[in-house]
C-alpha positions as CSV (number, residue, x, y, z in Angstrom):
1,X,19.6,53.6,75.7
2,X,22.7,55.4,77.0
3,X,24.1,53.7,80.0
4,X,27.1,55.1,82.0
5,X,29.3,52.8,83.2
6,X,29.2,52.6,86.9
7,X,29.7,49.9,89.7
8,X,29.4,46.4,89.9
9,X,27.0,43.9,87.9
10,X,25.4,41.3,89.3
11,X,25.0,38.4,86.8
12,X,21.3,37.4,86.6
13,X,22.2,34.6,84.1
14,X,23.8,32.8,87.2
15,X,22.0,29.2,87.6
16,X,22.0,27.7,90.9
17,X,24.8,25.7,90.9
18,X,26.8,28.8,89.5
19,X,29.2,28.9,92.9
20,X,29.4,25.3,93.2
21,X,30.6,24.7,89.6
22,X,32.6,28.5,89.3
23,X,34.9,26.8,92.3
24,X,36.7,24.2,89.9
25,X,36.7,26.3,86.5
26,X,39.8,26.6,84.8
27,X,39.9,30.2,83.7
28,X,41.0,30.2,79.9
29,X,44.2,33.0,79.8
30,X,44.4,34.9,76.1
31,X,47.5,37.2,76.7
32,X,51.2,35.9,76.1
33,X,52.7,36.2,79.7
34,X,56.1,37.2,78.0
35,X,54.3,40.2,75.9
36,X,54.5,43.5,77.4
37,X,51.6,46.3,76.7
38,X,52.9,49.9,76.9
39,X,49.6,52.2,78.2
40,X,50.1,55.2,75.8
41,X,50.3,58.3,77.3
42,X,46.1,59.6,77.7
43,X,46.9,62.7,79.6
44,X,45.5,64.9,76.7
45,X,42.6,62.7,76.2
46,X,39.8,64.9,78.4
47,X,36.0,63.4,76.8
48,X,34.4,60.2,77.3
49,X,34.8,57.0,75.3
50,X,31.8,56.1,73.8
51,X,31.5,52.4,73.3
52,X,28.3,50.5,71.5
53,X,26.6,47.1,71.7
54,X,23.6,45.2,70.6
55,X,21.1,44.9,73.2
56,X,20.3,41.2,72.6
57,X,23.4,38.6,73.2
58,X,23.1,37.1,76.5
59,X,25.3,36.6,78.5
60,X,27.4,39.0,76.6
61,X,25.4,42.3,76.4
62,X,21.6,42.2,76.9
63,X,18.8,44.3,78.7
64,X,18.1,42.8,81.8
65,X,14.2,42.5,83.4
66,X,14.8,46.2,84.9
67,X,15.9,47.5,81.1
68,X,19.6,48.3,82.1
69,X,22.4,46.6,80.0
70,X,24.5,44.3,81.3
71,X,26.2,41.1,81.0
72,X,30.0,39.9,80.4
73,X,30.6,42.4,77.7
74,X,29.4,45.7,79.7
75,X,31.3,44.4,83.1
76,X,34.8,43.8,81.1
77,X,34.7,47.6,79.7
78,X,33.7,48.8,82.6
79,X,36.8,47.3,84.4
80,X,38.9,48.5,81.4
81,X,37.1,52.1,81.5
82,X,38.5,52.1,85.6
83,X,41.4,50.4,84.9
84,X,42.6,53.5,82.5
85,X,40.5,56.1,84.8
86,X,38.8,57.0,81.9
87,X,35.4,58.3,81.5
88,X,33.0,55.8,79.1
89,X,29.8,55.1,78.2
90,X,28.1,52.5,76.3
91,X,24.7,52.4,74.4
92,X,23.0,49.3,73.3
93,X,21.5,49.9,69.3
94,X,20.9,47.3,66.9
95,X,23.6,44.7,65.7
96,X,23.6,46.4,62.3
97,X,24.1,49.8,63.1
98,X,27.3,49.4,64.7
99,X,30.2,49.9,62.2
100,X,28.5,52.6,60.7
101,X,27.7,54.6,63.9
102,X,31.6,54.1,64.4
103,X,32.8,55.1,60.9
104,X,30.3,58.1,61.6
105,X,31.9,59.5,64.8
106,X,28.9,58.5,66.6
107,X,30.9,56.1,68.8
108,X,34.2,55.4,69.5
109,X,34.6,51.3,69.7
110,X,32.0,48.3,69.3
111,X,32.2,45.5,71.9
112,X,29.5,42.9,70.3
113,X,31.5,39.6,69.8
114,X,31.5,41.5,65.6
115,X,33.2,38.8,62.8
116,X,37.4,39.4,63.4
117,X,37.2,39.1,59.0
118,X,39.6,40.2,57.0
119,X,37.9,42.9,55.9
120,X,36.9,44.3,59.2
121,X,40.7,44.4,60.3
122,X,41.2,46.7,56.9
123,X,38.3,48.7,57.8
124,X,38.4,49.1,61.5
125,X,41.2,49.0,64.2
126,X,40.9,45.7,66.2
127,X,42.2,44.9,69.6
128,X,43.5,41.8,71.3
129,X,41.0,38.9,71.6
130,X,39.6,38.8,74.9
131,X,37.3,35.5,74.8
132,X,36.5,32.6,72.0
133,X,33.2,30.9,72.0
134,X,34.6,27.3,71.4
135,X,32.6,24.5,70.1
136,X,31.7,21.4,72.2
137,X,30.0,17.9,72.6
138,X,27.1,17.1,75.2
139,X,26.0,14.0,76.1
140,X,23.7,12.4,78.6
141,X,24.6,11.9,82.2
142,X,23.7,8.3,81.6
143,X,25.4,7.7,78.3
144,X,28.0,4.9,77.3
145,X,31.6,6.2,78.1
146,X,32.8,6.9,74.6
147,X,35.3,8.9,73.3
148,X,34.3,12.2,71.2
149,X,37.0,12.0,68.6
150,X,36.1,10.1,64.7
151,X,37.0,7.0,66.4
152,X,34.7,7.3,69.6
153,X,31.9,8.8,67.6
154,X,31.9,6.4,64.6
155,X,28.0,5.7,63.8
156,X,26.7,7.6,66.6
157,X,24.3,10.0,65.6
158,X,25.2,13.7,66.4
159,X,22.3,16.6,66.6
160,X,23.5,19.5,65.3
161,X,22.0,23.2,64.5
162,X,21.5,22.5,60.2
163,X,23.5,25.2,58.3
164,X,25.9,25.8,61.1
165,X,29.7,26.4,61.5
166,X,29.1,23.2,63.9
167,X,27.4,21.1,61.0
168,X,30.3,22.2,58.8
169,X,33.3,21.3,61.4
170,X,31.4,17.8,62.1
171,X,30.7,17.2,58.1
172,X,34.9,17.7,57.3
173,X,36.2,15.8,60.3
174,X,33.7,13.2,61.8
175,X,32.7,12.0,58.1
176,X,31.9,8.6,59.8
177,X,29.4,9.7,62.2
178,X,25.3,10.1,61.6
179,X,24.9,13.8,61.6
180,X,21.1,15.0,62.5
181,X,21.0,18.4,61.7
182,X,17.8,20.1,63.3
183,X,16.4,23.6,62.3
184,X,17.0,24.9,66.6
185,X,19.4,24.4,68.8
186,X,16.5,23.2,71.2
187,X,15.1,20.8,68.8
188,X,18.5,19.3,68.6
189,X,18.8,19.2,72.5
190,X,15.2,17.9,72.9
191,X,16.5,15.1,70.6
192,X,19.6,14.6,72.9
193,X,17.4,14.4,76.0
194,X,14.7,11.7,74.3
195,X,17.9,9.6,73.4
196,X,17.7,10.2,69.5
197,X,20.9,11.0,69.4
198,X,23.7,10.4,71.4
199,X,25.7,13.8,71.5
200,X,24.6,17.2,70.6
201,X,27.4,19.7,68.9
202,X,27.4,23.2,69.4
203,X,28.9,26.2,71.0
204,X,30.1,25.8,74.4
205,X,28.5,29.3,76.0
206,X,25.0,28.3,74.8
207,X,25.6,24.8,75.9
208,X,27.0,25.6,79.4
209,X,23.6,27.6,80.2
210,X,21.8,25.3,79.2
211,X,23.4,22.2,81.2
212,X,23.1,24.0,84.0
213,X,19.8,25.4,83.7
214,X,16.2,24.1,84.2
215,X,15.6,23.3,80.5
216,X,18.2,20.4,80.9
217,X,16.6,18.7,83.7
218,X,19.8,18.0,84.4
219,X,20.2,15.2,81.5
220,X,23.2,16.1,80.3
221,X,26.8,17.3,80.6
222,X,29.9,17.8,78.3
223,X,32.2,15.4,77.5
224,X,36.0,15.7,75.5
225,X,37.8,18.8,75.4
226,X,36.7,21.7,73.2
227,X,37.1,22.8,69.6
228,X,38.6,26.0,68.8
229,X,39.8,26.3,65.3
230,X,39.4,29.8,63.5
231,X,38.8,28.5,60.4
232,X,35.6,27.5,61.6
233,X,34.9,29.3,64.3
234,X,36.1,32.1,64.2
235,X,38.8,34.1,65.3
236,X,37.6,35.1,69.1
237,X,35.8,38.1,70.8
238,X,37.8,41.8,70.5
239,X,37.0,45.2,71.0
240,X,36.6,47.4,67.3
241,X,37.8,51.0,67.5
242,X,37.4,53.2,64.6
243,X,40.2,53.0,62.5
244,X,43.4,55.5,63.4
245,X,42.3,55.1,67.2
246,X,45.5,53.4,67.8
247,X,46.1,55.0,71.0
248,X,42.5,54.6,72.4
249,X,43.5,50.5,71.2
250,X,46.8,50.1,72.4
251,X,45.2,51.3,75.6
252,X,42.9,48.8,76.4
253,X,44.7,46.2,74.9
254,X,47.1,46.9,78.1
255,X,43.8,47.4,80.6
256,X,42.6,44.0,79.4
257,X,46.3,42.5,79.9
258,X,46.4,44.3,83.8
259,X,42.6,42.8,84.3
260,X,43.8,39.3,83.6
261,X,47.3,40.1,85.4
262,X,45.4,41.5,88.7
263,X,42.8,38.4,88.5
264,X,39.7,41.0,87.3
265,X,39.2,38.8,84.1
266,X,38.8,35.8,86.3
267,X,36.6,37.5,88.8
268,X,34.0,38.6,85.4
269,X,34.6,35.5,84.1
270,X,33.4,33.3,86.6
271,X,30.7,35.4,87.0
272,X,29.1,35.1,83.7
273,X,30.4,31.3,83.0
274,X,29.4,29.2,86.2
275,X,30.6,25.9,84.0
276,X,33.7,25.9,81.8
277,X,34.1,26.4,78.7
278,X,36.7,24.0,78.1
């Protein structure tokens, strides 16, 4: 499905209490205030920029109930696309068939929250990181007051997705807590919600949505700050241009730094992630 970029998206992930919750979120900021972004000179540049995604990573990219793609992803390149006045499009294919779409010409840049490994950098041209997907801890609303460091945690039992960065992170630093690893993320949050365990770990987008959605019954919330190190997590969410597009790069690395200068990133932001990430 080709989809040219083209006016604003409505988030249809928003829960209820989106507004009411998007009115106190602190906005994370990725871009070193003191670092300056020179936009390249594009005036040759005359075609289209073809961007690709998967069509199946809500809230990121996804096919919404009318079939058109959406989501935080698609609104941020469309802002960068306007930002630059350049022409772009962006087709949803599967997960898979991204890099090598790219390496064949068939597209210009990936936007599909792709592994920032070490081997991607050597084989692709990678821009600045534009989100992370940190890692936190729920808890019910009715829970003790504890504190989620090793201390606060000591013998509590944890649900946790089994096999999981998560599961890793908890087994290397909370060594004194009961770890439940589940095979879902639901069964691990059905566990939280029947009191079997007294804080679920996981990652904070798919958490968020789900605290604030019906699935919760509103049992829960988070608690503690977040987790964010790389060599767990990851290294964040960036665009991936074919390699030798440093131009194309260098370009949207400075649309993305205008967005969050001009208060665009907040404005998508807030509209994909009605609770705070961190």
């Amino acid at each position: 499905m080709l989809a040219i970029l083209a006016g604003p998206l409505l988030s249809p992930w928003s829960p209820a209490h989106g507004d009411e919750q998007a009115a106190t979120l602190a906005v994370p900021h990725y871009w070193d205030p003191q670092r300056r972004i020179e936009r390249p000179n594009l005036a040759g540049f005359t075609g289209t920029v073809r961007f690709l995604t998967a069509p199946d990573h809500p809230p990121f990219n996804f096919l919404n109930a009318q079939n058109e793609l959406t989501g935080f992803n698609v609104e941020l390149v469309q802002a960068a696309c306007l930002e630059l006045t350049l022409r772009c499009t962006i087709q949803a294919r599967g997960f898979d068939t991204l890099l090598p779409a790219i390496r064949d010409k068939q597209a210009d840049a990936a936007i599909a929250g792709l592994a920032l490994t070490p081997a991607l950098r050597r084989d692709m041209d990678v821009g600045d990181v534009y989100l992370h997907n940190p890692a936190r801890f729920v808890v019910r609303r009715a829970s003790e007051a504890f504190a989620t460091d090793g201390e606060g945690l000591r013998g509590k039992n944890i649900g946790v997705i089994a096999g999981s960065a998560h599961a890793a992170f908890l087994g290397f630093y909370y060594k004194e807590s009961n770890l439940k690893p589940y095979p879902t993320a639901q069964l691990a949050r059905d566990a939280l919600k029947k009191g079997e365990v007294e804080a679920v770990f996981g990652d904070a987008v798919s958490l968020s949505f789900w605290i604030n959605g019906t699935a919760s019954d509103n049992c829960c919330t988070f608690r503690g700050g977040a987790f964010d190190e790389s060599r767990f997590f990851g290294e964040g969410y960036a665009i991936v241009f074919r390699n030798g597009a440093s131009a194309l790069r260098q370009a949207f690395d400075h649309a993305l730094l205008r967005l969050a200068e001009r208060g665009v990133y907040s404005e998508i932001y807030l509209r994909w992630f009605p609770i705070s990430l961190y």
